[in-house]
N, C-alpha and C positions, 0 to 999 in steps of 0.2 A: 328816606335814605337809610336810616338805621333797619329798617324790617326789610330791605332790600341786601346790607348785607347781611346779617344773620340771615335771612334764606340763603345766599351765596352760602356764608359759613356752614351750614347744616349739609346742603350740598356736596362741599367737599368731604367734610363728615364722613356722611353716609358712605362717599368714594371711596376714601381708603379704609373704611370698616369693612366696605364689599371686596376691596382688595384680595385675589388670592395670592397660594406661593410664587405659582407659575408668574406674576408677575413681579416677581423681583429680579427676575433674571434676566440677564440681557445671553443672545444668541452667545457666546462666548468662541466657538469652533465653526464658523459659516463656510459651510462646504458645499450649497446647495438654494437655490434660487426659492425653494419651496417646501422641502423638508430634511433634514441630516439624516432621518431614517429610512427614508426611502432615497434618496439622492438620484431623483429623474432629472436630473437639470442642473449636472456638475458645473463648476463655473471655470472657464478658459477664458486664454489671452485670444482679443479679437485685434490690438492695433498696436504697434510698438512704436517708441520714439529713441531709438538708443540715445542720441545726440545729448536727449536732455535728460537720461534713464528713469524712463515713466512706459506706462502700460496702459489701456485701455481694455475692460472685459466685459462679459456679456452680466456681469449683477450687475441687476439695476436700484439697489437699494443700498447704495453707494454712502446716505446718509448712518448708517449703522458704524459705520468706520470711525466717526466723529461721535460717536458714545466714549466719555473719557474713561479711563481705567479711574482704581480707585486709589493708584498715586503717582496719573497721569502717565503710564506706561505707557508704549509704543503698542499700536497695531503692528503684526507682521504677517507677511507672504509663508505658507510653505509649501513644500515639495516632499514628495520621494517618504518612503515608509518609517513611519516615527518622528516625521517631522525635521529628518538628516539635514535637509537646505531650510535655511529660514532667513528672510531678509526685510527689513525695516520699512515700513510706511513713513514717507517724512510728512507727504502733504496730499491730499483729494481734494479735486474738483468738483464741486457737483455742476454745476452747469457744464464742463466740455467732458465729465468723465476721465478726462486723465489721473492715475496715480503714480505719484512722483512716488522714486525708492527710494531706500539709504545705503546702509555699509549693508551686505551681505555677512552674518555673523556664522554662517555652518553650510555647507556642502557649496552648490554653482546653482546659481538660478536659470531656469532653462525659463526664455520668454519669449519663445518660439510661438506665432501665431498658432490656436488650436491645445498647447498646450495647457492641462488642467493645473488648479493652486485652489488652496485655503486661506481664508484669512482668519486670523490668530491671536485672540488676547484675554489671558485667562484671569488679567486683572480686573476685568471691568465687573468680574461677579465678585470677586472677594479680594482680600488681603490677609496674607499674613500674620497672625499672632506678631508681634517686634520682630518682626522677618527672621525668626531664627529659632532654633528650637524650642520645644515649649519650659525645661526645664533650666536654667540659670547654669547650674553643675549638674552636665548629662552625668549619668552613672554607667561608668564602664565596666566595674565588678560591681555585684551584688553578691551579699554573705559571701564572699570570698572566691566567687566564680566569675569568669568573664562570662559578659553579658555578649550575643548577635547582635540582638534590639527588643526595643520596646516598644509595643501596639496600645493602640487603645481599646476596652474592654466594657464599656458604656460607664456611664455619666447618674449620679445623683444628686440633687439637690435632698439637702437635708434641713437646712434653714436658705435667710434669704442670704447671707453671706457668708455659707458655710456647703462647699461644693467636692465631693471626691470623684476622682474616675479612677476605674479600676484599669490596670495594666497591666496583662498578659508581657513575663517576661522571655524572652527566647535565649537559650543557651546552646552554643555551640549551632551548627547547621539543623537548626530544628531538632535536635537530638533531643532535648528535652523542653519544657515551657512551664510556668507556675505563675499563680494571679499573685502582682503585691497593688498599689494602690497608691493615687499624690491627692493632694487635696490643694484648693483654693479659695479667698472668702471672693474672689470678684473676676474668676473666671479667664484671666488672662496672665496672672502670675502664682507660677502653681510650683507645691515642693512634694519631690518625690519621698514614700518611705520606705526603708527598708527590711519592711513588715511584712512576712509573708501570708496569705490569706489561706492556699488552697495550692497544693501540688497534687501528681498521681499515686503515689503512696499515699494520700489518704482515701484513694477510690477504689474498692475490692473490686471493678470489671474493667479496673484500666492497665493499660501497660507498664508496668514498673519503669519508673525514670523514661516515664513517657509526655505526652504532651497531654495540657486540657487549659480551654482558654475560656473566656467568657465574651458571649456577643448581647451587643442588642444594650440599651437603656436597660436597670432593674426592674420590674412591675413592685409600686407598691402592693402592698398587702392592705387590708381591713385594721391589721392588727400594729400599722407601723412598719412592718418588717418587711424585707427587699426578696424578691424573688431573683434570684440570679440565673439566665442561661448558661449551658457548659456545651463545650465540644469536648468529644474525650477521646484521646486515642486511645484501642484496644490491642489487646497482644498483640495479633493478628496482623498491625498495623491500619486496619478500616476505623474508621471516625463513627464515633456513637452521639447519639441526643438526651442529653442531661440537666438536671439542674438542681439548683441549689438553694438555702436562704439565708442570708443575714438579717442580724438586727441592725439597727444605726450606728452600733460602737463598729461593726464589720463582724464580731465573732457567729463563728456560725453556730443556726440556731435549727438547721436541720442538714444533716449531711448529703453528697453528691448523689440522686437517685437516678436511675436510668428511665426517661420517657420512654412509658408503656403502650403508645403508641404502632404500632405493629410494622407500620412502613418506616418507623423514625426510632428502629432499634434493633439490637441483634448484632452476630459478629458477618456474619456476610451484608449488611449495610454498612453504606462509608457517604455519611451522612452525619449532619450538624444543625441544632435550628439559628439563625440570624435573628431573630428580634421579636420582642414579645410588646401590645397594647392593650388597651382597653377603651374603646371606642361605640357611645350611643348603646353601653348596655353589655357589648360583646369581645370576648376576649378575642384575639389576632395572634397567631405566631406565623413568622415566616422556617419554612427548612431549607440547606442547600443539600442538593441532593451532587454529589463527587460524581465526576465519570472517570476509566480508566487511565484516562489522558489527562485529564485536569479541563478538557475543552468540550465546548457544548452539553452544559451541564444545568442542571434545572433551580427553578427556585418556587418551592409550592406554599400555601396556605390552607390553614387550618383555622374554623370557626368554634367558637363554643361558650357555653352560657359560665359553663362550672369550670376551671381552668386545672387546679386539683384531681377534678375526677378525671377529666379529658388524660392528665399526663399519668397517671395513678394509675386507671382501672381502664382506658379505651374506652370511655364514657361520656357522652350527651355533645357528640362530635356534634355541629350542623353541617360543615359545607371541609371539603378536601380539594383543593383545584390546585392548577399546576398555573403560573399567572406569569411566568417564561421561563422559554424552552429554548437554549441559545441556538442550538441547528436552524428554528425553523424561523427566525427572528434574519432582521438586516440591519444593515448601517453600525451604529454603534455598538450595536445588544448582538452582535453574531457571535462571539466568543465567549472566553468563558464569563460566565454571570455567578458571581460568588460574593457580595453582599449586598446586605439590602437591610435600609434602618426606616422603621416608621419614625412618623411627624405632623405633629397637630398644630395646625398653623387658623386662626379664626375660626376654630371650631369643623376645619374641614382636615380628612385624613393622606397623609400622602407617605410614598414611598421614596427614599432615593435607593436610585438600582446604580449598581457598579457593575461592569463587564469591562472584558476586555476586547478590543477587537481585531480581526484575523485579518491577515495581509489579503490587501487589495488593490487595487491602481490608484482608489482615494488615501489619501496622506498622512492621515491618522495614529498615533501611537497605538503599538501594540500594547501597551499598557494602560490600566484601571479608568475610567470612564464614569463618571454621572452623570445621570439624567432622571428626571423625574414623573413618575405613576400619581394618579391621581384618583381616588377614590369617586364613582359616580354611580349612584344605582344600581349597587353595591357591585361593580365592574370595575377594573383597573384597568386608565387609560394612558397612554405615554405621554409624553410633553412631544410632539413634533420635531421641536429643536433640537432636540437633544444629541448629542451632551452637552450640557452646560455648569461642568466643573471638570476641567482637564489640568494635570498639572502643567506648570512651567515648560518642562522640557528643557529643549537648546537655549532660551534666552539666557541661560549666565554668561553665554559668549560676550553679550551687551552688559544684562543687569549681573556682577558677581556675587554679589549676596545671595541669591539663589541658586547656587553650584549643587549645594545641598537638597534640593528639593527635586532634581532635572532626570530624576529617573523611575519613578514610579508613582502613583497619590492611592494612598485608599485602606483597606487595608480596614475592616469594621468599624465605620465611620461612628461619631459617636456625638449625636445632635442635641442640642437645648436652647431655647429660645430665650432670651432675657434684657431687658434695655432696649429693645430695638434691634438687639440684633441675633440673626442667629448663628451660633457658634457650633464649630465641626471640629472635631477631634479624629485625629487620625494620623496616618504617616507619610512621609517621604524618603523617596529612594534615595540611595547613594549603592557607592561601593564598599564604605566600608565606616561604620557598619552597615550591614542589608539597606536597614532603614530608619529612620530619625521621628519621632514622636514629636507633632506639632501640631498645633488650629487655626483654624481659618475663623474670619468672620465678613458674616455678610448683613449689610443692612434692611432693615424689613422692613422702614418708614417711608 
C-alpha cells in the first residue's frame, strides 16, 4: 500500500512538473465553440424561455461556466461592441442546457433566436492586487508637476525580499514622460519614489521635454548590472530603439545609447523594442514596429549570441522575423499589437502578446487583450484561446470596486514569477487619470 501510493505521489509530481503555462488558464472570453482566433463557430441563442428569463445556445461545453472565479465572480452574457450589454449568469444546467440570467447591468440584452453573445469572466484567471491600485498614496504630483499616470516599466528582483519596478511617469497629454521607480520586499505592497532615474534632457538624440520610457523586465548582466530598454521620442516626434544600464543602487552606469541596429534606428523609424531575454544560450529582443495610424502594426524578433555587439555594432545577428503582423492576423490579434513581454515558466519560453481588436459583429473590447505565444522548435505558436486576460470592463455596474479598472488593461505588462504565483504589473483605465498603475496575480500551482 505504501509503494502504491508513493507511485500515485510521484505521479502527480511528475504532472504538475510537466505542467505548462497554457495550462493555468482557464478560457476567460468564450466566443467560439473551437477557437477565439479563428471564431468559425460563433456561439448564438438557439431556445428562449422569457417566462422564466433563461436561454438555451448552441455551446456545448456548458461545463466551463461553473469554473469559479477567483472571488467567486459572476459569469456574464455580452453583446454589442466593447462589451456595451452585459448581463449575469445566475445558474446553468448542464443536463437541460438552460441558462437562467440575472439583472442586466449595461445596454438591452437582445435574446432573439440566432442572435450571437460571449460569455464573460475575467476573474477566473486572476485577481487584483487588494482590488485597488497598486500604491496606498497614488501620487498626483511628482517634483511639483501633475502627474496623467503612471505605467509600468519592468520588474527586478534584486534579493529574495527586495523587488523594484521601474515606472515610466507621464505628464500632461503625453507631453512629456521620465523613468522614476517603487520598490517592494514581498511584491504586493509597494512604495513609490520620488527619485528620478532618466528624462530626455539626458538623451543627446531625443526630443527635449520629450517622452522615453522603459519596457521589458531588465536583462541582468555577467557583471550584476541591469540592462534597461528605452523608447525614445525624437525631435521629429518618430520613436527610436535604446537602451541603457544601471547598477543595483539604480545609478546609471552607462548612459542612453541608440540601438545600432539598422531597422531599430534612425529618425524616419518610429519604432521601440518591447522586451529583452536570455533563453538556452541566446539572447531575445522583441521590437514594436508603429504604423501611421497606431493600427495594424508589427511586433518582430531578433536573435543573437552577443547582445552588446548585436545593439553596438549590427553584429552576430542570427535570426530577424516578424512573429505578428496585425493586418494579416484575426480574432483577437487584428488590431493594433503593441506589447509583448517574455516569460520563463518550467524552463519553457512564452510570450504574452497584447493587441487590441478592431470592430466586428463579435463583441469584444476595442481595448488591449492578452493571449499567449509559446515557444516550440524555435516557432511561435498562439494559445487557441486566446484572449485570456481581458479587463473588467462594464462589470462595476455589479462589482463597484472595479469602476477604476473598466476601461482599458495593459499598457507594458511587467511579469515575475514567485510563490506560486505569477504576478503582472501593469495599468487600468479610467478617465481621470488616463490610467491607474496596478497587479494582477495568477496562480501557477
Amino acid at each position: 500500500m505504501k509503494r502504491l501510493l508513493l507511485f500515485l505521489y510521484l505521479i502527480s509530481t511528475i504532472a504538475l512538473q510537466a505542467q505548462d503555462l497554457n495550462a493555468i488558464f482557464e478560457n476567460c472570453l468564450i466566443s467560439d465553440t473551437e477557437s477565439n482566433i479563428a471564431r468559425a463557430n460563433p456561439i448564438y441563442v438557439t431556445e428562449i424561455d422569457e417566462a422564466n428569463n433563461r436561454i438555451k445556445t448552441n455551446y456545448t461545453h456548458l461545463e466551463k461556466l461553473l469554473v469559479k472565479a477567483t472571488g467567486n465572480q459572476s459569469w456574464f452574457i455580452t453583446q454589442s461592441e466593447e462589451a456595451a450589454t452585459i448581463v449575469e449568469i445566475k445558474n446553468v444546467d448542464l443536463k437541460s442546457g438552460w441558462i437562467t440570467l440575472g439583472e442586466t447591468y449595461a445596454g438591452v440584452f437582445n435574446m432573439d433566436e440566432g442572435e450571437t453573445l460571449e460569455f464573460f469572466n475575467p476573474f477566473i484567471n486572476y485577481e487584483i492586487i487588494h482590488n485597488k491600485p497598486l500604491f496606498k498614496e497614488y501620487p498626483t504630483y511628482i517634483q511639483d508637476a501633475q502627474t496623467n499616470y503612471i505605467q509600468s516599466g519592468g520588474i527586478i528582483k534584486r534579493s529574495n525580499n527586495d523587488y523594484v519596478l521601474l515606472t515610466p511617469v507621464v505628464f500632461g497629454a503625453h507631453a512629456t514622460r521620465a523613468i522614476y521607480y517603487a520598490t517592494s520586499s514581498d511584491l504586493e505592497n509597494w512604495t513609490f519614489h520620488d527619485k528620478k532615474i532618466l528624462d530626455t534632457s539626458q538623451i543627446s538624440f531625443a526630443k527635449k521635454e520629450g517622452n522615453v520610457f522603459s519596457t521589458g523586465n531588465p536583462l541582468q548582466l555577467k557583471n550584476g548590472n541591469y540592462l534597461v530598454l528605452l523608447g525614445v521620442e525624437q525631435p521629429n516626434g518618430n520613436y527610436t530603439s535604446a537602451y541603457m544600464i544601471l547598477d543595483k543602487e539604480l545609478k546609471m552606469v552607462q548612459a542612453p545609447k541608440e540601438i545600432q541596429i539598422p531597422a531599430w534606428h534612425g529618425e524616419k523609424q518610429n519604432s521601440f523594442p518591447l522586451a529583452i531575454t536570455k533563453h538556452k544560450g541566446v539572447f531575445r529582443v522583441l521590437f514594436h514596429r508603429r504604423s501611421n495610424r497606431f493600427i495594424a502594426s508589427e511586433v518582430h524578433e531578433i536573435t543573437t549570441k552577443d547582445i552588446l555587439k548585436a545593439f553596438d555594432k549590427n553584429q552576430g545577428i542570427i535570426s530577424s522575423n516578424c512573429i505578428q503582423k496585425a493586418k494579416n492576423e484575426t480574432g483577437y490579434v487584428r488590431g493594433k499589437a503593441d506589447d509583448a513581454s517574455y516569460l520563463t515558466f518550467k524552463s519553457k519560453l512564452y510570450i504574452l502578446l497584447g493587441s487590441e481588436e478592431l470592430p466586428s459583429e463579435y463583441l469584444t473590447s476595442f481595448n488591449r487583450e492578452y493571449g499567449l505565444l509559446t515557444l516550440e522548435n524555435d516557432t511561435w505558436t498562439h494559445d487557441k484561446r486566446s484572449p485570456l486576460l481581458v479587463n473588467p470592463m462594464t462589470i462595476h455596474h455589479k462589482y463597484p470596486e472595479y469602476e477604476w479598472t473598466a476601461d482599458h488593461l495593459g499598457g507594458f505588462i511587467s511579469p515575475i514569477i514567485h510563490n506560486n504565483y505569477l504576478y503582472l504589473f501593469l495599468t487600468f483605465g479610467t478617465d481621470n487619470p488616463d490610467y491607474l498603475l496596478g497587479g494582477l496575480k495568477i496562480k501557477t500551482d
